[in-house]
Residue frames as a rotation matrix with the C-alpha (Angstrom) as fourth column:
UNK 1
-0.285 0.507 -0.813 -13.75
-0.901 0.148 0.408 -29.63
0.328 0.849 0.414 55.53
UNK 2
-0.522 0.154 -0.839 -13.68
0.064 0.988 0.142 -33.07
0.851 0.020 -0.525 56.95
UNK 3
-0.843 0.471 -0.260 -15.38
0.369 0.155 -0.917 -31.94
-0.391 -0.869 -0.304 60.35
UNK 4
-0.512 0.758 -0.404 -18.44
-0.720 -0.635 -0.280 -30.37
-0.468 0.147 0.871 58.10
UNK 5
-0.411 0.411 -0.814 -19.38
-0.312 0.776 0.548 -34.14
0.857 0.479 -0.191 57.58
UNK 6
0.039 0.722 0.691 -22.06
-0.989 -0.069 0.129 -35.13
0.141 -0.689 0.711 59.26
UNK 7
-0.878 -0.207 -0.432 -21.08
-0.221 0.975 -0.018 -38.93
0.425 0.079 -0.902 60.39
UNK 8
-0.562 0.584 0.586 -24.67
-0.644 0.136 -0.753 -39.10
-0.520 -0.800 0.300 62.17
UNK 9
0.591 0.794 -0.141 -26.10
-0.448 0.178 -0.876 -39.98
-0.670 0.581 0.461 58.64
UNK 10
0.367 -0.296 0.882 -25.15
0.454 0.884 0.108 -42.36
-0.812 0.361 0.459 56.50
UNK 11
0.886 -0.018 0.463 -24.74
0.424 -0.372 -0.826 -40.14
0.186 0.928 -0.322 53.71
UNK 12
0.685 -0.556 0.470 -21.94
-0.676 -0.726 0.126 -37.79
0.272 -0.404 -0.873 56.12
UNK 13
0.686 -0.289 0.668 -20.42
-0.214 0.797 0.565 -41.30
-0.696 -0.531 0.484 56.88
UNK 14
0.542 -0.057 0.839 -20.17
0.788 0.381 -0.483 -42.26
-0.292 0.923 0.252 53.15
UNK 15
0.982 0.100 0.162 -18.67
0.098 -0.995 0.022 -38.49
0.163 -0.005 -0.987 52.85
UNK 16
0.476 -0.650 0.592 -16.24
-0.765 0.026 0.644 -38.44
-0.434 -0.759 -0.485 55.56
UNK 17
0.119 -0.739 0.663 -14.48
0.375 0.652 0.659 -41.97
-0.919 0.170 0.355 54.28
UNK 18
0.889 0.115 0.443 -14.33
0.457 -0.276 -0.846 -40.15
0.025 0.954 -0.298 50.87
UNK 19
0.820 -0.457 0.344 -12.72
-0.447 -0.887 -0.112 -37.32
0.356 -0.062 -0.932 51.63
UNK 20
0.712 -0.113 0.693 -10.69
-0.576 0.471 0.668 -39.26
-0.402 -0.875 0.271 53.84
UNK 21
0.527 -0.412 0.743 -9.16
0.687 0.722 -0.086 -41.42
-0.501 0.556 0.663 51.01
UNK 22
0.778 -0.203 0.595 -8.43
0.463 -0.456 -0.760 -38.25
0.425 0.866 -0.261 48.78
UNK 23
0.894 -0.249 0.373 -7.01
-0.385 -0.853 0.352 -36.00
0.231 -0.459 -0.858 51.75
UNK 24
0.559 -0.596 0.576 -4.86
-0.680 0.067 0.730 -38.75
-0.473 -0.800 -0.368 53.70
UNK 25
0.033 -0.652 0.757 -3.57
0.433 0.692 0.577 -41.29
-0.901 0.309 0.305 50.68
UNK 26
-0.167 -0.126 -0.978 -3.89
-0.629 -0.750 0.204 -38.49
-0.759 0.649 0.046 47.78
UNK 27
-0.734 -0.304 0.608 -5.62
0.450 0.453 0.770 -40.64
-0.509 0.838 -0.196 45.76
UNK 28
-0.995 0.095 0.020 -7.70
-0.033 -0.516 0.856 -39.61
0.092 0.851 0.517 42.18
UNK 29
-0.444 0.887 0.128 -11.45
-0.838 -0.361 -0.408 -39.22
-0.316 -0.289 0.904 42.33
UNK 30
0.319 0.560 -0.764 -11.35
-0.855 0.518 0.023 -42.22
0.409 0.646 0.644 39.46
UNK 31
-0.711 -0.544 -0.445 -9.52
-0.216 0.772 -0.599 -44.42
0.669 -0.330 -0.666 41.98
UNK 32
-0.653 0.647 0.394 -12.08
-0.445 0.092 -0.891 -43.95
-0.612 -0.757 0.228 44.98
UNK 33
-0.168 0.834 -0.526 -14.81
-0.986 -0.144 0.086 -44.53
-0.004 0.533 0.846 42.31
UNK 34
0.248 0.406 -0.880 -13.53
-0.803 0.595 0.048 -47.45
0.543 0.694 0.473 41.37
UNK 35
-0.775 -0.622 0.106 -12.44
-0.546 0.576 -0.608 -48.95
0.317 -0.530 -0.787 44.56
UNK 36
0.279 0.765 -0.581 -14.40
-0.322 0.645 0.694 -52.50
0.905 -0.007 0.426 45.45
UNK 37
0.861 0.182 0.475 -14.66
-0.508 0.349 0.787 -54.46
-0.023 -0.919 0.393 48.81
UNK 38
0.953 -0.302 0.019 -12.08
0.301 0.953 0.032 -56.73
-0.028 -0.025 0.999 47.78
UNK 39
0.309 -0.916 0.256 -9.15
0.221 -0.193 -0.956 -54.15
0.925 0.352 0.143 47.34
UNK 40
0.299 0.021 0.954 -9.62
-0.748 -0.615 0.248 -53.35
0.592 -0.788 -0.169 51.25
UNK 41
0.155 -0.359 -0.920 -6.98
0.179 0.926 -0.331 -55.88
0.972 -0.113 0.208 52.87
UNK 42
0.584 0.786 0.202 -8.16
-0.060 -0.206 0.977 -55.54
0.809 -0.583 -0.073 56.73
UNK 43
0.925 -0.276 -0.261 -5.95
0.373 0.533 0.759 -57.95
-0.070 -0.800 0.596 58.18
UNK 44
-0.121 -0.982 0.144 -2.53
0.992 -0.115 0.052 -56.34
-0.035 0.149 0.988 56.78
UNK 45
0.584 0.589 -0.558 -4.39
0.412 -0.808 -0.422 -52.99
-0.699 0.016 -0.715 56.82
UNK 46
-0.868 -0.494 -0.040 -3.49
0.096 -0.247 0.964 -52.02
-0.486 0.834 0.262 52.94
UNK 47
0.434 0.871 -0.228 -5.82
-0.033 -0.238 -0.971 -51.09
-0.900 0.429 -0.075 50.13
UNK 48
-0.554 -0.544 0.631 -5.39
0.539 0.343 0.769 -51.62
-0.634 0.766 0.104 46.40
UNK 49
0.147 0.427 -0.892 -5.64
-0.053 -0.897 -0.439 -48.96
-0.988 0.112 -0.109 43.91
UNK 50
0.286 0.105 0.953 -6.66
0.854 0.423 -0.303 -49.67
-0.435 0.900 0.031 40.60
UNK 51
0.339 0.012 -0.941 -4.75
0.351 -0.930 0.114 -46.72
-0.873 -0.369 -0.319 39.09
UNK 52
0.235 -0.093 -0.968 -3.53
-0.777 -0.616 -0.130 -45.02
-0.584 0.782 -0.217 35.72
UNK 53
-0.095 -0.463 -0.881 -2.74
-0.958 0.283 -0.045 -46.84
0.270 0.840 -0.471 32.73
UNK 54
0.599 0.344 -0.723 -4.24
-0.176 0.938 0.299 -50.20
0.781 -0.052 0.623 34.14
UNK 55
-0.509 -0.806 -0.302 -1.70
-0.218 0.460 -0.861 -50.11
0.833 -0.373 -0.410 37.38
UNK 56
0.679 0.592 -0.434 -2.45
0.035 0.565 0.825 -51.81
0.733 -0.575 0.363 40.47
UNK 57
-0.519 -0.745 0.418 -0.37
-0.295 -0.303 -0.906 -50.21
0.802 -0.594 -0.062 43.51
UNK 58
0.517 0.337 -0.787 -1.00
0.514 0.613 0.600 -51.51
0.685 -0.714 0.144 47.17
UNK 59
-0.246 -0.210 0.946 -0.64
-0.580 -0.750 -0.317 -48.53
0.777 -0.627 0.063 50.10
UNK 60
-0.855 -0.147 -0.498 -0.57
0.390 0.451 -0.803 -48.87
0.342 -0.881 -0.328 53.61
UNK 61
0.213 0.787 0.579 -4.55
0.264 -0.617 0.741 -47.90
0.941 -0.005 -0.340 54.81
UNK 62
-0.497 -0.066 0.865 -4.03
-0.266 -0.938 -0.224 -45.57
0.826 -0.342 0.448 57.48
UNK 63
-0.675 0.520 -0.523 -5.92
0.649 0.755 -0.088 -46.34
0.349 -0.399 -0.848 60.39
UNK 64
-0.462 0.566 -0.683 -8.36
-0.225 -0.820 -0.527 -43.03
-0.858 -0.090 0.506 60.46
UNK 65
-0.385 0.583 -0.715 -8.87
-0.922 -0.220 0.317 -43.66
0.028 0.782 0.622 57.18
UNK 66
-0.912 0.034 -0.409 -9.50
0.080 0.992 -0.095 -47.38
0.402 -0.119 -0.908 57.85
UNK 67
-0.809 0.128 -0.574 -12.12
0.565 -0.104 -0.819 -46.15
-0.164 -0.986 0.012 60.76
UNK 68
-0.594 0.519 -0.614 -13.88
-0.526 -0.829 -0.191 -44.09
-0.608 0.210 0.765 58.31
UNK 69
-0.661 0.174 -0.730 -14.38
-0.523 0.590 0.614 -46.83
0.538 0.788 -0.299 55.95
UNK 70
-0.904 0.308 -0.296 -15.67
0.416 0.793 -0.446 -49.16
0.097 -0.526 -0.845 58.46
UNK 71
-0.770 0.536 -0.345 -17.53
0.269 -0.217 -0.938 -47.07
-0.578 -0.816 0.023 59.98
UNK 72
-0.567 0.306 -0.765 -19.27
-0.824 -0.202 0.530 -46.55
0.008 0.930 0.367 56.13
UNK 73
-0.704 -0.109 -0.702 -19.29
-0.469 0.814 0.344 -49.70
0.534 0.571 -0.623 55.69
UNK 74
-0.911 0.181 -0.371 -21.17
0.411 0.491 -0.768 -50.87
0.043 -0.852 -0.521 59.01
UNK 75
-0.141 0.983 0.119 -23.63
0.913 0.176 -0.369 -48.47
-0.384 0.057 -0.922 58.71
UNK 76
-0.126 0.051 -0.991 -23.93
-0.257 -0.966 -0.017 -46.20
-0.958 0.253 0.134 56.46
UNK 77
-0.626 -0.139 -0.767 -23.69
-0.769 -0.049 0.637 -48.20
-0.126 0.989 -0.076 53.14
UNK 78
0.129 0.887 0.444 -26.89
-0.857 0.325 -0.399 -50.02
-0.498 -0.329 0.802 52.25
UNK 79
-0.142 -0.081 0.987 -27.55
0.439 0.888 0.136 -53.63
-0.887 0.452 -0.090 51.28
UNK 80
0.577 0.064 -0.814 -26.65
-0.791 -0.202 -0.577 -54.15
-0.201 0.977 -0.066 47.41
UNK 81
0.967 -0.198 0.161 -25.13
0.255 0.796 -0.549 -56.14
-0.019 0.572 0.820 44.82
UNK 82
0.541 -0.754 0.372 -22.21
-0.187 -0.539 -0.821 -54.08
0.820 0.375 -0.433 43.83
UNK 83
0.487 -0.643 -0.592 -18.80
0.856 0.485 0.179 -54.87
0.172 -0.594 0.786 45.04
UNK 84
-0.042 -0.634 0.772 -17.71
0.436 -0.707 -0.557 -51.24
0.899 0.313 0.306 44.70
UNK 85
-0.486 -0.183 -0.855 -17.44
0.872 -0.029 -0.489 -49.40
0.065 -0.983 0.174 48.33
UNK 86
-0.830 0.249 -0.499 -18.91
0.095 -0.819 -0.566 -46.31
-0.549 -0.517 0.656 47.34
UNK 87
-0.354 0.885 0.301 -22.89
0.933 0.356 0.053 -46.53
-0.060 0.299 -0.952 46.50
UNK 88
-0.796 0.182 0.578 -24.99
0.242 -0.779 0.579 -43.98
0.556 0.600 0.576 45.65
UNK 89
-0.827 0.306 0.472 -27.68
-0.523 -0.108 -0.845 -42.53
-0.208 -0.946 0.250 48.05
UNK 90
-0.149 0.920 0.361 -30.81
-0.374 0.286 -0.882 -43.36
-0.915 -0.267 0.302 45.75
UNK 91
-0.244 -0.115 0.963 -31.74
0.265 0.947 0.180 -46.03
-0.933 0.300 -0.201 43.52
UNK 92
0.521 -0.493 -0.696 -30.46
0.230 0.867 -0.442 -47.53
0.822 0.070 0.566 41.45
UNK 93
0.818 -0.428 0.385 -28.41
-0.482 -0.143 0.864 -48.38
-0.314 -0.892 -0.324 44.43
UNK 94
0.892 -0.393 0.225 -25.28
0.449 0.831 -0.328 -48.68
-0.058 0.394 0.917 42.83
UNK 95
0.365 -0.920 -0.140 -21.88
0.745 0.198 0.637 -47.84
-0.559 -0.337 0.758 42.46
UNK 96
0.031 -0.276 -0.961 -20.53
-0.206 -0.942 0.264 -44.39
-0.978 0.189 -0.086 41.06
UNK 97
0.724 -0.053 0.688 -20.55
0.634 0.445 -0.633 -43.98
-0.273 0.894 0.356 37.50
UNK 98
0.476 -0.773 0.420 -17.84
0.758 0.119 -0.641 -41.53
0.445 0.624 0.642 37.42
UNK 99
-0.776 -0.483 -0.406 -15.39
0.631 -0.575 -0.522 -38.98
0.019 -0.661 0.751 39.26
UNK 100
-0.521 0.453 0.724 -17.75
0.077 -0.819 0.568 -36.32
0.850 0.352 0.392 38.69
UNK 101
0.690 0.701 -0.183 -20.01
0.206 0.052 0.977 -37.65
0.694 -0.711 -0.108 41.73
UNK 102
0.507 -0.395 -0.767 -16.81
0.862 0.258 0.437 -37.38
0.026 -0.882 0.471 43.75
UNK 103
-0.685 -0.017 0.728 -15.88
0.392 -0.852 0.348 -34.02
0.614 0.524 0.590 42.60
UNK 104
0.343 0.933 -0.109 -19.89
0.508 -0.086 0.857 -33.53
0.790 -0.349 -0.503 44.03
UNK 105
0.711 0.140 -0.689 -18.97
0.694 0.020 0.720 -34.53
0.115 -0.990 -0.083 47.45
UNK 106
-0.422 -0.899 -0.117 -15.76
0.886 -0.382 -0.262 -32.46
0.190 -0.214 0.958 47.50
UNK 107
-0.614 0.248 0.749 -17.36
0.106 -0.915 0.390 -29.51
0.782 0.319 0.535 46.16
UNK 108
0.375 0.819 0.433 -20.25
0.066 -0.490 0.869 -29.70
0.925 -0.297 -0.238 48.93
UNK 109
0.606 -0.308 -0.734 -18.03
0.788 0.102 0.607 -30.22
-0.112 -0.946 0.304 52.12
UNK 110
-0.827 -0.559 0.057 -15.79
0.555 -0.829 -0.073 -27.12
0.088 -0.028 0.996 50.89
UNK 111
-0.591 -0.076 0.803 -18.63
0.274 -0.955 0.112 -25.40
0.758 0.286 0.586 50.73
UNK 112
0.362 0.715 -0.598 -19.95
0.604 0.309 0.735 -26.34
0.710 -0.627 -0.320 54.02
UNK 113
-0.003 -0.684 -0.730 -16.33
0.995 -0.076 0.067 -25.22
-0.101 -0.726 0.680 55.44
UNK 114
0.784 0.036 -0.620 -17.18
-0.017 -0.997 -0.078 -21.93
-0.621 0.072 -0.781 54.10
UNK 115
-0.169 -0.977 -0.129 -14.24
0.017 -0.133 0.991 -22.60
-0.985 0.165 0.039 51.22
UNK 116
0.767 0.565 -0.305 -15.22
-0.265 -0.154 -0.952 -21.08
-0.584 0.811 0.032 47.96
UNK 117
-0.595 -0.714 0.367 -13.68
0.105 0.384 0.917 -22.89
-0.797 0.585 -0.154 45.13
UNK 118
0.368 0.764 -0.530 -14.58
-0.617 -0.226 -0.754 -22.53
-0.696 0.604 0.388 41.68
UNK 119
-0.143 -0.572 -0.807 -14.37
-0.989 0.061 0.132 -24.61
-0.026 0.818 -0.575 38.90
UNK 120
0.876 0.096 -0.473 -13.23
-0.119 0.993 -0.020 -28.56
0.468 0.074 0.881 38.01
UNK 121
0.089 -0.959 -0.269 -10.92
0.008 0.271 -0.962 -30.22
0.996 0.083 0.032 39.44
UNK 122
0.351 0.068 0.934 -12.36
-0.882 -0.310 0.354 -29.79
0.313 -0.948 -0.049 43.58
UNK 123
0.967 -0.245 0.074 -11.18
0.207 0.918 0.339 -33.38
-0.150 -0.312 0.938 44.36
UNK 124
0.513 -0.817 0.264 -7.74
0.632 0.151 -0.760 -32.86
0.581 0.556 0.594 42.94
UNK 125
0.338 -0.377 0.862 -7.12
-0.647 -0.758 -0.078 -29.79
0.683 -0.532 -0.500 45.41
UNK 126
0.829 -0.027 0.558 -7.20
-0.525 0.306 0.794 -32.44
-0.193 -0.951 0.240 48.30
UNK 127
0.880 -0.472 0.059 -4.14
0.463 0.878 0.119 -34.21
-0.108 -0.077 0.991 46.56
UNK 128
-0.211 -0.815 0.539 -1.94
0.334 -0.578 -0.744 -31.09
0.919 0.023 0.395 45.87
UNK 129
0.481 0.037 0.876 -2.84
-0.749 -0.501 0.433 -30.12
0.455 -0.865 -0.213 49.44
UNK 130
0.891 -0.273 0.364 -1.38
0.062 0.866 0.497 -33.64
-0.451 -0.420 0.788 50.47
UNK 131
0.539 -0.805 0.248 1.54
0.817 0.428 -0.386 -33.26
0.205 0.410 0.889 48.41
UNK 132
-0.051 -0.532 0.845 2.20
0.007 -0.846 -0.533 -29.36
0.999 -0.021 0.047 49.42
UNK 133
0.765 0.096 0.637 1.33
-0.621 -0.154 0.768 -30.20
0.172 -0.983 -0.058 53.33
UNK 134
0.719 -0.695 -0.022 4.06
0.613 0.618 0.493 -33.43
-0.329 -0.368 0.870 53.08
UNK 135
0.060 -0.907 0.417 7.00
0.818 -0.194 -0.541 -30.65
0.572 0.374 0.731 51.48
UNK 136
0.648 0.129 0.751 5.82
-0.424 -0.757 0.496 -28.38
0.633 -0.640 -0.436 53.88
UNK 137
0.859 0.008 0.512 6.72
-0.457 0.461 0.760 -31.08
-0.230 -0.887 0.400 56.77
UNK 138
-0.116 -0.993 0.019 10.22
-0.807 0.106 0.581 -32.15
-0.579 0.052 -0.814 55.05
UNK 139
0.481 0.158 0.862 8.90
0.147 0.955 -0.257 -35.11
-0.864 0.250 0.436 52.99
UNK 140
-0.779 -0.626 0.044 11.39
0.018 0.048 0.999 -35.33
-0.627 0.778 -0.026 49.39
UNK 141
-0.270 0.506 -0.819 10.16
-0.957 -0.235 0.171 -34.99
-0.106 0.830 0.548 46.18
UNK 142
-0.840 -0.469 -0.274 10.92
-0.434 0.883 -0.179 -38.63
0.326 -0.032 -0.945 46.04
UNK 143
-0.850 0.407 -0.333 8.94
0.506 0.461 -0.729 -39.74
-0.143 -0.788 -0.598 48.92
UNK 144
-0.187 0.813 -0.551 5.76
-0.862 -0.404 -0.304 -37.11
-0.470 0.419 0.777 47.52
UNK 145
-0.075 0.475 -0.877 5.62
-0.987 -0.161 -0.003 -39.12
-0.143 0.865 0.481 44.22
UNK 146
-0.930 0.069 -0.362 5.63
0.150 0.968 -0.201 -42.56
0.337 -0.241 -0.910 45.81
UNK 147
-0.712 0.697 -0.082 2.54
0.484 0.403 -0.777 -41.84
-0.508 -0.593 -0.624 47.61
UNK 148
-0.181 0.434 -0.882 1.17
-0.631 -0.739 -0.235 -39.87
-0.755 0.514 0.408 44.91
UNK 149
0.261 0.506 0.822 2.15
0.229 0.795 -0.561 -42.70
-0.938 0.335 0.091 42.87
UNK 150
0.889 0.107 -0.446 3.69
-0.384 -0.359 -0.851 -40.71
-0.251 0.927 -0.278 39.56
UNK 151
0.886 -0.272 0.377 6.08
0.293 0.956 0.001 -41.92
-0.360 0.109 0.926 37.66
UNK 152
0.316 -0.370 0.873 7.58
0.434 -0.762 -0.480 -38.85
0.844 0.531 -0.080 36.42
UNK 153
0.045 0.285 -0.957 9.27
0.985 -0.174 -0.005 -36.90
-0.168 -0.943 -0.289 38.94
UNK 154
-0.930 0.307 0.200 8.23
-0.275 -0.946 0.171 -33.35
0.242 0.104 0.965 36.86
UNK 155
0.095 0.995 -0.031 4.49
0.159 0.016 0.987 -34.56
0.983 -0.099 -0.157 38.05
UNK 156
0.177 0.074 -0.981 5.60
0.974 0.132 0.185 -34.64
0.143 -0.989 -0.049 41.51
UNK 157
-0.793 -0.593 -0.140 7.11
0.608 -0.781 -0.139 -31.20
-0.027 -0.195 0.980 41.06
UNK 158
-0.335 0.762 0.554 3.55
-0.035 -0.598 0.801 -29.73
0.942 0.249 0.227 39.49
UNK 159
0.451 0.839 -0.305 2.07
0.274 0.195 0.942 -30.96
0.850 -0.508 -0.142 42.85
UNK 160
0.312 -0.418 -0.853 4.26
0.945 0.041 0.325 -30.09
-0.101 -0.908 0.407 45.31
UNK 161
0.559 -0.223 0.799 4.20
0.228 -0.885 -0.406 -26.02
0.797 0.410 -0.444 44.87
UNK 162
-0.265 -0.818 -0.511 7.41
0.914 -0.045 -0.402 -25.13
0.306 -0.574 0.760 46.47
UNK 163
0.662 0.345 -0.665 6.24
0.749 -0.322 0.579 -22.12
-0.014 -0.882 -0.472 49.36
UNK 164
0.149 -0.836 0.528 8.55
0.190 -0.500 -0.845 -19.03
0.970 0.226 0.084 48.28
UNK 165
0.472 0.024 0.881 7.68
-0.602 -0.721 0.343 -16.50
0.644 -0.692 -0.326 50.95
UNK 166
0.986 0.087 0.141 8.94
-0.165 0.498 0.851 -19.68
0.003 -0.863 0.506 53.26
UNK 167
0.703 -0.675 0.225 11.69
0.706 0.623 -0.338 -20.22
0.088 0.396 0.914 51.51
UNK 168
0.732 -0.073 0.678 13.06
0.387 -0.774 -0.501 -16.74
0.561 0.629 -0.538 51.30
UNK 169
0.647 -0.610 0.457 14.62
-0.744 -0.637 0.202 -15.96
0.168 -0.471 -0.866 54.73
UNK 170
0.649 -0.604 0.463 16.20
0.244 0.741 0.625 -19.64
-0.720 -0.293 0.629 54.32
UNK 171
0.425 -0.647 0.633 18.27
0.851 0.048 -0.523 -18.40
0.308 0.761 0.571 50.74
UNK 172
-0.091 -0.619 -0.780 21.33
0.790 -0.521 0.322 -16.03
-0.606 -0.587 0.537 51.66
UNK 173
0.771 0.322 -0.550 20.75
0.015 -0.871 -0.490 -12.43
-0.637 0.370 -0.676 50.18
UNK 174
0.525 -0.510 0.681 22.58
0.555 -0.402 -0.728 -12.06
0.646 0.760 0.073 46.36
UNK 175
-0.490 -0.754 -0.437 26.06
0.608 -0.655 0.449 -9.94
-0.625 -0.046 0.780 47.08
UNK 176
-0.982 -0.129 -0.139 25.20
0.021 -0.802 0.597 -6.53
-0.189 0.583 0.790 45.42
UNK 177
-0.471 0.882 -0.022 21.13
-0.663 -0.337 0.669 -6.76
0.582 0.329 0.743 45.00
UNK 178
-0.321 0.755 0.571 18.22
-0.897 -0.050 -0.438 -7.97
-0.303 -0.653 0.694 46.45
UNK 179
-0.917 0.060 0.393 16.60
0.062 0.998 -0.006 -11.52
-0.393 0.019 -0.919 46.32
């Protein structure tokens, strides 16, 4: 999905650092929306995320995903007023008005990759894929729902679907019946 952005064009640029945010720090469609130049701390490479219920968490920014931004940012995002980071292609030249546009972009780069999804919710796949690729790789619930960010740790569980078929030849076979 992320290589069916087209980084030649500003729009595939603007794409690519999307996706990029959802896939590699699992964050919400209404966080990207509402992220602004000023939450993007270069020099300590972090990023503030204006997130649920009025919080304000502060991740480490990746440096791919850092690279994607820039590289947005340099050329790909046009002159404007707005302090927000992601702009719309045509004018008004302004700043998302709501997840839905990011939702959009999801929905067209899956279906670039040839990945048919249906429904709401096409942004949100890219954070249970981030939360079922880190329990894949040994990461704790724990350590999921920090970088997810939930406070609950039955939200981390919804997101982190637990792989039977993997699991199976690790659980010792029931005495007297099948597993």
């Amino acid at each position: 999905m992320l290589a069916s952005c087209n980084r030649e064009t500003a729009t595939g640029r603007r794409d690519y650092g999307v996706l990029m945010l959802l896939a590699f720090l699992g964050l919400r469609a209404c966080e990207v929306v509402r992220l602004t130049l000023d939450d993007i701390d270069w020099s300590n490479a972090r990023i503030t995320v204006a997130g649920k219920g009025g919080r304000h968490d502060v991740l480490p920014l990746p440096h791919q995903v850092g690279a994607a931004l820039a590289a947005y940012l340099r050329s790909g995002r046009p002159n404007c007023v707005t302090r927000r980071v992601f702009v719309r292609r045509y004018a008004p030249v302004d700043g998302f008005q709501s997840s839905a546009a990011i939702g959009h972009i999801v929905r067209r780069s899956l279906a670039r990759a040839g990945v048919e999804r249906s429904g709401r919710g096409a942004a949100h796949l890219l954070r249970h894929s981030l939360a079922t690729g880190m329990l894949r790789n040994g990461a704790s619930l724990e350590e999921i729902g920090q970088i997810l960010r939930h406070r609950s740790p039955d939200s981390t569980r919804i997101y982190a679907k637990v792989d039977l078929d993997a699991l199976r030849p690790l659980a010792p076979t029931w005495p007297g019946g099948a597993v």
